[in-house]
C-alpha atoms as a printed R data frame, in Angstrom:
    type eleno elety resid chain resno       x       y       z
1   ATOM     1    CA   UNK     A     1   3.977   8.875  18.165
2   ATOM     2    CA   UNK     A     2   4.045   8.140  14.256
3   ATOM     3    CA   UNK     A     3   6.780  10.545  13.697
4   ATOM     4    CA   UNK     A     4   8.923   8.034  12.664
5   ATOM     5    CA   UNK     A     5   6.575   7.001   9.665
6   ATOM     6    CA   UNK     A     6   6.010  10.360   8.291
7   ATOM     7    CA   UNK     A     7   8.523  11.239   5.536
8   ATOM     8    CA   UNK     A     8   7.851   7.196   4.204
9   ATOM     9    CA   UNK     A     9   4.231   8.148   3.861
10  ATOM    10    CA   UNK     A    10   4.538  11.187   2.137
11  ATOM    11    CA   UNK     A    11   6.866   9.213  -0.385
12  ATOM    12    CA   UNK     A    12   4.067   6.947  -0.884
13  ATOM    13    CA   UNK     A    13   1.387  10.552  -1.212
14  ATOM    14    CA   UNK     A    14   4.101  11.510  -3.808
15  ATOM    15    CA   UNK     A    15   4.470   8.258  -5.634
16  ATOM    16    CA   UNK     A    16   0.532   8.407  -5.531
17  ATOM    17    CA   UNK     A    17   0.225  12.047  -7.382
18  ATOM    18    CA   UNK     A    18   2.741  10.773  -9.744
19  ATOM    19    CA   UNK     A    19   0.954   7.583 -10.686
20  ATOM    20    CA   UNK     A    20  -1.844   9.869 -11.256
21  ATOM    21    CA   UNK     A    21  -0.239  12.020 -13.559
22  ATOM    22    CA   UNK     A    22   0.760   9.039 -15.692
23  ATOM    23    CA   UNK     A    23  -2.915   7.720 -16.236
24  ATOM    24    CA   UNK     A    24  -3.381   5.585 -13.495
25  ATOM    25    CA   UNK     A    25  -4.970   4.925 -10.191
26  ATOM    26    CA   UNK     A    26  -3.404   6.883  -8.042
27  ATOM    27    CA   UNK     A    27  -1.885   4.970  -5.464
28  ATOM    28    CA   UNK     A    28   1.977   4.694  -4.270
29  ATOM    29    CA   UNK     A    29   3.566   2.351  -1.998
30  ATOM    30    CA   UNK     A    30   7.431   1.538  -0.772
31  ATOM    31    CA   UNK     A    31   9.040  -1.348   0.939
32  ATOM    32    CA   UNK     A    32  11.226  -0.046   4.044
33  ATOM    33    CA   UNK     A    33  13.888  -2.188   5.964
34  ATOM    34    CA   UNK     A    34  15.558  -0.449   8.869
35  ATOM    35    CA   UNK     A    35  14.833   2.717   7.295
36  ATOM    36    CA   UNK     A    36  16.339   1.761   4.252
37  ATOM    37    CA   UNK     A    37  13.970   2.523   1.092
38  ATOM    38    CA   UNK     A    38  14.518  -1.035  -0.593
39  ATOM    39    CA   UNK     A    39  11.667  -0.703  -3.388
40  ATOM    40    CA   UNK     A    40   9.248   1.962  -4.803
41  ATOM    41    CA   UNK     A    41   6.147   1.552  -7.091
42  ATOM    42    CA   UNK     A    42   3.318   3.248  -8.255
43  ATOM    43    CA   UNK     A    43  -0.068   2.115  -9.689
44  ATOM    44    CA   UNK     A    44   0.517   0.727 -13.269
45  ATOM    45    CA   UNK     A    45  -2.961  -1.255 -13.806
46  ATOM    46    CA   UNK     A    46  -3.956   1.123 -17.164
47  ATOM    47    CA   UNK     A    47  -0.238   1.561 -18.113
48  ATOM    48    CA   UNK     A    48   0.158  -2.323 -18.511
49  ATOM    49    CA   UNK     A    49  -3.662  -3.559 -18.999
50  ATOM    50    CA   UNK     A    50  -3.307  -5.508 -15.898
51  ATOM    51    CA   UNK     A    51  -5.684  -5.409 -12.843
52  ATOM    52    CA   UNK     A    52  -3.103  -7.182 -10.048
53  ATOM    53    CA   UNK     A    53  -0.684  -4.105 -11.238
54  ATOM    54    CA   UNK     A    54  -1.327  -2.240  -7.508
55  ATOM    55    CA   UNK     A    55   1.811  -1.342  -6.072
56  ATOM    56    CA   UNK     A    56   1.307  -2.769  -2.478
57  ATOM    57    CA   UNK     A    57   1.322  -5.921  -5.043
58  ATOM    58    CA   UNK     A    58   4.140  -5.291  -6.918
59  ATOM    59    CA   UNK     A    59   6.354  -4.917  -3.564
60  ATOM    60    CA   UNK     A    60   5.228  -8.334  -2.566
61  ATOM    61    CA   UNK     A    61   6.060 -10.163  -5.232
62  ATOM    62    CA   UNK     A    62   9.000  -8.185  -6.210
63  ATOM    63    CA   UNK     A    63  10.454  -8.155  -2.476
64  ATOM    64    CA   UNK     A    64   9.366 -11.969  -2.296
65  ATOM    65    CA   UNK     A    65  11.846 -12.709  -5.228
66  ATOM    66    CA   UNK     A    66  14.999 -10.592  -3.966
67  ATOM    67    CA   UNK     A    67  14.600 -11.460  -0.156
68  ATOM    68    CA   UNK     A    68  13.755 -14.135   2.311
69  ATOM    69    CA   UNK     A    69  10.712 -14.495   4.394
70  ATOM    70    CA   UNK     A    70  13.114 -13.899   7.535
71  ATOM    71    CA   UNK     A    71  14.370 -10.638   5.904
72  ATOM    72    CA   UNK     A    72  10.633 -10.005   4.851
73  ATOM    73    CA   UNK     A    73   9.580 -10.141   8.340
74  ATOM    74    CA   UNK     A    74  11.486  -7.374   9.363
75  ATOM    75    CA   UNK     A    75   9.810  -5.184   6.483
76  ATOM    76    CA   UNK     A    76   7.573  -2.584   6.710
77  ATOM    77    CA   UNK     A    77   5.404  -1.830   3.384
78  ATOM    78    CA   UNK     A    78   4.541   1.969   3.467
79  ATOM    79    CA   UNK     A    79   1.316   2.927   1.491
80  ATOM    80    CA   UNK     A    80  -0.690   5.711   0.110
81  ATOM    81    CA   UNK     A    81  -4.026   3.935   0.830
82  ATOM    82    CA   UNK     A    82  -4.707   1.333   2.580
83  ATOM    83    CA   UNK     A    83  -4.057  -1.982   0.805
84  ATOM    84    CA   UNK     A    84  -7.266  -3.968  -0.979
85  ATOM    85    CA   UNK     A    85  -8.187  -7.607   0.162
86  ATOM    86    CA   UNK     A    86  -5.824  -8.531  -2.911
87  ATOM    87    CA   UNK     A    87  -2.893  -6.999  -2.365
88  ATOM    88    CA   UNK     A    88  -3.155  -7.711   1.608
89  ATOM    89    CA   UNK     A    89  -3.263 -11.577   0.425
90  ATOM    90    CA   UNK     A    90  -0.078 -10.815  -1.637
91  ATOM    91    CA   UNK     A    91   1.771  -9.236   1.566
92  ATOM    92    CA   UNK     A    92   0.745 -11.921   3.885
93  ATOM    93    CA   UNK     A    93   1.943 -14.590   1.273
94  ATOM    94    CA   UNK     A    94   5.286 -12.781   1.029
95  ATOM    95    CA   UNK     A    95   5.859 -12.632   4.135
96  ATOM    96    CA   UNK     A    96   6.067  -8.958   4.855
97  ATOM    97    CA   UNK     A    97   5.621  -7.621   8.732
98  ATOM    98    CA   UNK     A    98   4.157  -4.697   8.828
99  ATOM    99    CA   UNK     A    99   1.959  -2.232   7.053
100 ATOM   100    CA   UNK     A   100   1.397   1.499   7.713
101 ATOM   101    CA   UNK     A   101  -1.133   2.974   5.467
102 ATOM   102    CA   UNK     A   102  -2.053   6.964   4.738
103 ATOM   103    CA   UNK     A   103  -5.746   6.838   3.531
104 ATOM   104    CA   UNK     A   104  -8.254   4.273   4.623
105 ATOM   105    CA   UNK     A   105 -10.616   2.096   2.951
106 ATOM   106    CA   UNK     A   106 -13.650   3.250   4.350
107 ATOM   107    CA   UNK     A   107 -11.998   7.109   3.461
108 ATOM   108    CA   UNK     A   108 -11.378   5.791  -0.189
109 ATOM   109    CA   UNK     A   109 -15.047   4.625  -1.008
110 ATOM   110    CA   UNK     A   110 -15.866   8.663  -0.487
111 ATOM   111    CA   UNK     A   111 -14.191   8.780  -4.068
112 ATOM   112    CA   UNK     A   112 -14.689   5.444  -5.383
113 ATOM   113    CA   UNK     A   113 -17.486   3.253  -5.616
114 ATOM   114    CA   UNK     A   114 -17.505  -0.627  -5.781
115 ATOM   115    CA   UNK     A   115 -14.480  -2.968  -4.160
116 ATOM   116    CA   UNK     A   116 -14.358  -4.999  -1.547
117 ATOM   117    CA   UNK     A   117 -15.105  -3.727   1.909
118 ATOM   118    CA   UNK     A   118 -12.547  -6.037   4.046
119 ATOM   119    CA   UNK     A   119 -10.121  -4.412   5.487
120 ATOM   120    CA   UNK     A   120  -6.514  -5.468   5.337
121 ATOM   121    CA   UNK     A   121  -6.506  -5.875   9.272
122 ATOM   122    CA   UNK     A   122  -9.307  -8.779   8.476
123 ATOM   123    CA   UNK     A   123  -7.120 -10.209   5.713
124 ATOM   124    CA   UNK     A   124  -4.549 -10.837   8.168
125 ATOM   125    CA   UNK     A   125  -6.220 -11.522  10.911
126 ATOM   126    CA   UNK     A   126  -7.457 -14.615   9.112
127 ATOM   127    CA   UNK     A   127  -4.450 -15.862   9.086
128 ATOM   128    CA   UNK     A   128  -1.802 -17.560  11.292
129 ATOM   129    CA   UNK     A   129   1.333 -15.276  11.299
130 ATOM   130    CA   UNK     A   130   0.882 -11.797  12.163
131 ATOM   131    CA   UNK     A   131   1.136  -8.334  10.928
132 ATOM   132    CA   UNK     A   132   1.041  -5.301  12.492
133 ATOM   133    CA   UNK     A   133  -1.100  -2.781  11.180
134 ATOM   134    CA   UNK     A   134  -0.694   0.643  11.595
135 ATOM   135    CA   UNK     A   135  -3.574   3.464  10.184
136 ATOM   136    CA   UNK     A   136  -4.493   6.075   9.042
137 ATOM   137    CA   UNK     A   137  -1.498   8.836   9.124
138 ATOM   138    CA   UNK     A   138  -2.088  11.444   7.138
139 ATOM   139    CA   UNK     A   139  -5.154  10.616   5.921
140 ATOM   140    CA   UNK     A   140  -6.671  14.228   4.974
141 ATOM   141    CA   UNK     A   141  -3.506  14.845   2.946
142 ATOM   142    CA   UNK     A   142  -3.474  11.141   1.405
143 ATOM   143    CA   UNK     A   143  -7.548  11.909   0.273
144 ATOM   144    CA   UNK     A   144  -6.620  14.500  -1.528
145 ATOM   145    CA   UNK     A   145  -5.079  12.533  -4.653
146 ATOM   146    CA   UNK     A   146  -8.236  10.787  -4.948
147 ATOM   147    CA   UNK     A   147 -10.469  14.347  -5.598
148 ATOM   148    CA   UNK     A   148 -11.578  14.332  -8.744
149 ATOM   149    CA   UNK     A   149 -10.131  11.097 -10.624
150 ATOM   150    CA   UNK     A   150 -12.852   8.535  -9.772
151 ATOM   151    CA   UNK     A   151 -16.248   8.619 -11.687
């Protein structure tokens, strides 16, 4: 049924691993139009100092500068975890269509204490245009980056 999403969120797993190897949280997200990969980031909040450096965040702004909220529309934004109440306000305001997330919230506050507890279905949800929202694939497999990097 998800087949189609599978090799997009393993990128994201791998871009995850990789931000973790680097020193930061590790957490890896793509933008995808009509299978095309159009933009890639990892984590980068210790690398530049900056808290809003998630990479579900980075796609939104970035992809909000190089494409239209038409274009946007038909996006899908591919991620390790599922996005925090921040970044889902930064996908919404771009203008992005869908989201497909690996590991969920509730799965991520095993491993790491404190954050918000919204969901990034109830982000969008309070607003007017929708998103489709589709999660958790692979979320045993997306966990498993998380083991043993949060104190």
């Amino acid at each position: 049924m998800y087949e189609e999403h599978y090799p997009y969120i393993r990128e994201c797993i791998r871009l995850a691993q990789e931000a973790k190897r680097n020193g930061n949280h590790p957490f890896g997200s793509i933008l995808v139009h009509n299978g095309e990969i159009l933009l890639k980031a990892q984590n980068a909040v210790n690398t530049y100092n900056d808290l809003s450096q998630h990479p579900e965040s980075i796609l939104a702004v970035t992809g909000a500068s190089k494409y239209d909220a038409d274009f946007l529309a038909d996006c899908t934004l591919y991620a390790s975890t599922e996005p925090c109440a921040m970044c889902s306000g930064a996908i919404y305001w771009s203008g992005i269509g869908r989201v497909v997330f690996a590991c969920s919230n509730a799965r991520l506050r095993e491993f790491a204490s404190g954050g918000l507890t919204l969901t990034c279905r109830q982000v969008f949800q309070s607003g007017t245009r929708p998103i489709e929202v589709i999660g958790s694939i692979f979320e045993d497999e997306a966990a498993q980056v998380h083991v043993g990097f949060w104190k």
